[in-house]
C-alpha beads as a LAMMPS data file, in Angstrom:
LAMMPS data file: protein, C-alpha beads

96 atoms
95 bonds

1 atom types
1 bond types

-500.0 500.0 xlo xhi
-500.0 500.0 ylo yhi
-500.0 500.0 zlo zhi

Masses

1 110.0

Atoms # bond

1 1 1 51.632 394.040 -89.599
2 1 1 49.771 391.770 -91.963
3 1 1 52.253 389.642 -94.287
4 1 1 53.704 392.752 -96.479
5 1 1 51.113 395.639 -95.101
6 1 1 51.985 398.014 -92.691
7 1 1 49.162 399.885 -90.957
8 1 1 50.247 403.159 -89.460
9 1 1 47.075 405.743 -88.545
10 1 1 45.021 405.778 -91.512
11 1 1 47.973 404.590 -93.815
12 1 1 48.177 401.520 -95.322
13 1 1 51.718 400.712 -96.756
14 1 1 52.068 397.598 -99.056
15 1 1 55.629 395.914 -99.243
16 1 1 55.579 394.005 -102.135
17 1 1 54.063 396.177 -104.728
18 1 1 55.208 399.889 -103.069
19 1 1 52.116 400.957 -102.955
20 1 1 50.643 403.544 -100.351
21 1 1 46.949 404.047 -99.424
22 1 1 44.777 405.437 -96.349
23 1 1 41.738 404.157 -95.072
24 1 1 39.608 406.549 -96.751
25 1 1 40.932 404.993 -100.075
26 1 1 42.975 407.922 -101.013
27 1 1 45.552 406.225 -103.254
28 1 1 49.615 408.278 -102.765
29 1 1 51.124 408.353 -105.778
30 1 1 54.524 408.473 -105.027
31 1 1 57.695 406.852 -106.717
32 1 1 59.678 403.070 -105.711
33 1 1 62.194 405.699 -103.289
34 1 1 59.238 408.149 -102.091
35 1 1 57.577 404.407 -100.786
36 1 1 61.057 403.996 -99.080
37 1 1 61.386 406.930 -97.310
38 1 1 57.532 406.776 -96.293
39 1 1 58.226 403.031 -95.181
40 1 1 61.216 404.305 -92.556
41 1 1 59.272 406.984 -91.355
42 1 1 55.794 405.091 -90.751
43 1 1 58.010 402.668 -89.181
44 1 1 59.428 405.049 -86.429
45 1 1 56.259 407.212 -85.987
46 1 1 56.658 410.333 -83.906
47 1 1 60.504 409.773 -84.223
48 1 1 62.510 411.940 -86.021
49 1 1 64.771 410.637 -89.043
50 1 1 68.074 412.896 -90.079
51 1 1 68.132 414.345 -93.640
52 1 1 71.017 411.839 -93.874
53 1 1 69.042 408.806 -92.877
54 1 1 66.793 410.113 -95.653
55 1 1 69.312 410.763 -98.015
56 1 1 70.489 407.277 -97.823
57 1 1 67.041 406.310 -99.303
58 1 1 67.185 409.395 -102.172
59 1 1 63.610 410.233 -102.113
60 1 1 61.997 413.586 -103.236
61 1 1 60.856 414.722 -99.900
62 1 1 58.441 417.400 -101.585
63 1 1 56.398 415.341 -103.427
64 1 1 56.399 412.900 -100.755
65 1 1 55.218 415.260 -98.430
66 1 1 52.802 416.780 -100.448
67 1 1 51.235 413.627 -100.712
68 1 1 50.934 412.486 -97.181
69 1 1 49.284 415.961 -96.188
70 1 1 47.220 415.820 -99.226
71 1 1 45.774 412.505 -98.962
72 1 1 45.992 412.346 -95.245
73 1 1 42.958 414.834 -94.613
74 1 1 44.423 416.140 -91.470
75 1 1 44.832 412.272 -89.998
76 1 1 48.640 412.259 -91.129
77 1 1 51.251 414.175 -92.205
78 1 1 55.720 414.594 -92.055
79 1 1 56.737 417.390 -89.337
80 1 1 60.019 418.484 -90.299
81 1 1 62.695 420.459 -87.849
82 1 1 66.158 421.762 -88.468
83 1 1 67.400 420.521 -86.026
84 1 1 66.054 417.189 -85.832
85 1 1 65.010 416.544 -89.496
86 1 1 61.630 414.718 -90.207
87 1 1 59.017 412.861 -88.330
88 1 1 55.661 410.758 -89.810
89 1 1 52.569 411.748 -87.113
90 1 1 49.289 410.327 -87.295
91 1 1 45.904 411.461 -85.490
92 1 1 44.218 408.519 -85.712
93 1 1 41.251 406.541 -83.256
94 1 1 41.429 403.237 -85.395
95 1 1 41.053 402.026 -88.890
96 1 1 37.254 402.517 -90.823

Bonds

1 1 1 2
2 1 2 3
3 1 3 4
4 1 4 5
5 1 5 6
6 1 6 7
7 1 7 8
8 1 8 9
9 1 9 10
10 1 10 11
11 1 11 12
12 1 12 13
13 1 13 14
14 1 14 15
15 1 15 16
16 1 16 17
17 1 17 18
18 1 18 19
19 1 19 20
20 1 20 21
21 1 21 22
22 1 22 23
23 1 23 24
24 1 24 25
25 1 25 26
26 1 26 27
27 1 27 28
28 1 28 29
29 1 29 30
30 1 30 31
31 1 31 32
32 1 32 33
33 1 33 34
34 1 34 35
35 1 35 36
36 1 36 37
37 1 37 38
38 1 38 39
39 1 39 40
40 1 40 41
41 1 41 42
42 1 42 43
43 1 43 44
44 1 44 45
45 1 45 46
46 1 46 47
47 1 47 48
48 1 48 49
49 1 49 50
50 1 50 51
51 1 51 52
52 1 52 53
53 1 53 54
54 1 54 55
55 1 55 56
56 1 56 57
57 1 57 58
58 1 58 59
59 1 59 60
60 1 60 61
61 1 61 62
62 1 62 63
63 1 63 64
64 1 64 65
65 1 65 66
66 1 66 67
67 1 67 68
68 1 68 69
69 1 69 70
70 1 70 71
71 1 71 72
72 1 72 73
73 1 73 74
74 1 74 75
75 1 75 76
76 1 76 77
77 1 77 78
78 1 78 79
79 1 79 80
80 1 80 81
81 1 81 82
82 1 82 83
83 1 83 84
84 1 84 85
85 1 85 86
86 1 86 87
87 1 87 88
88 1 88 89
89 1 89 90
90 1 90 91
91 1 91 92
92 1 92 93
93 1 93 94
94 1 94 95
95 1 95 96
């Protein structure tokens, strides 16, 4: 991690101004609690996070997941299981 950038797969997650972007440029528009939830799955990647854990964060998991697999190209994207709740996977050789 650079400073306030996390670098996950293709996905670039800035910090200080919430802002989430891949290495293809693709831009996530997602909200302040979206970023959150994002952030604490990027973080654990391949692990899965409780509903709960998420809930704690109150982000729209829809949109948020709509936008990973959208702007992810196939590279990224949130696996979700009952019984385990949701996990951030990347595919990913190294950055472009």
């Amino acid at each position: 991690m650079l400073d306030n950038i996390l670098l996950v797969g293709p996905l670039h997650l800035n910090r200080q101004t919430k802002q989430a972007v891949t290495s293809m440029g693709t831009k996530l528009y997602i909200d302040g609690n979206e970023f959150d939830a994002l952030d604490l799955l990027a973080t654990r990647e391949g692990e899965f996070v409780t509903y709960e854990q998420l809930c704690a964060i109150k982000p729209v998991l829809k949109n948020l997941i709509e936008q990973v697999e959208n702007a992810g190209l196939g590279f990224m994207w949130i696996e979700y299981k009952p019984e385990s709740g949701y996990a951030f996977h990347t595919r990913w050789a190294g950055n472009l």
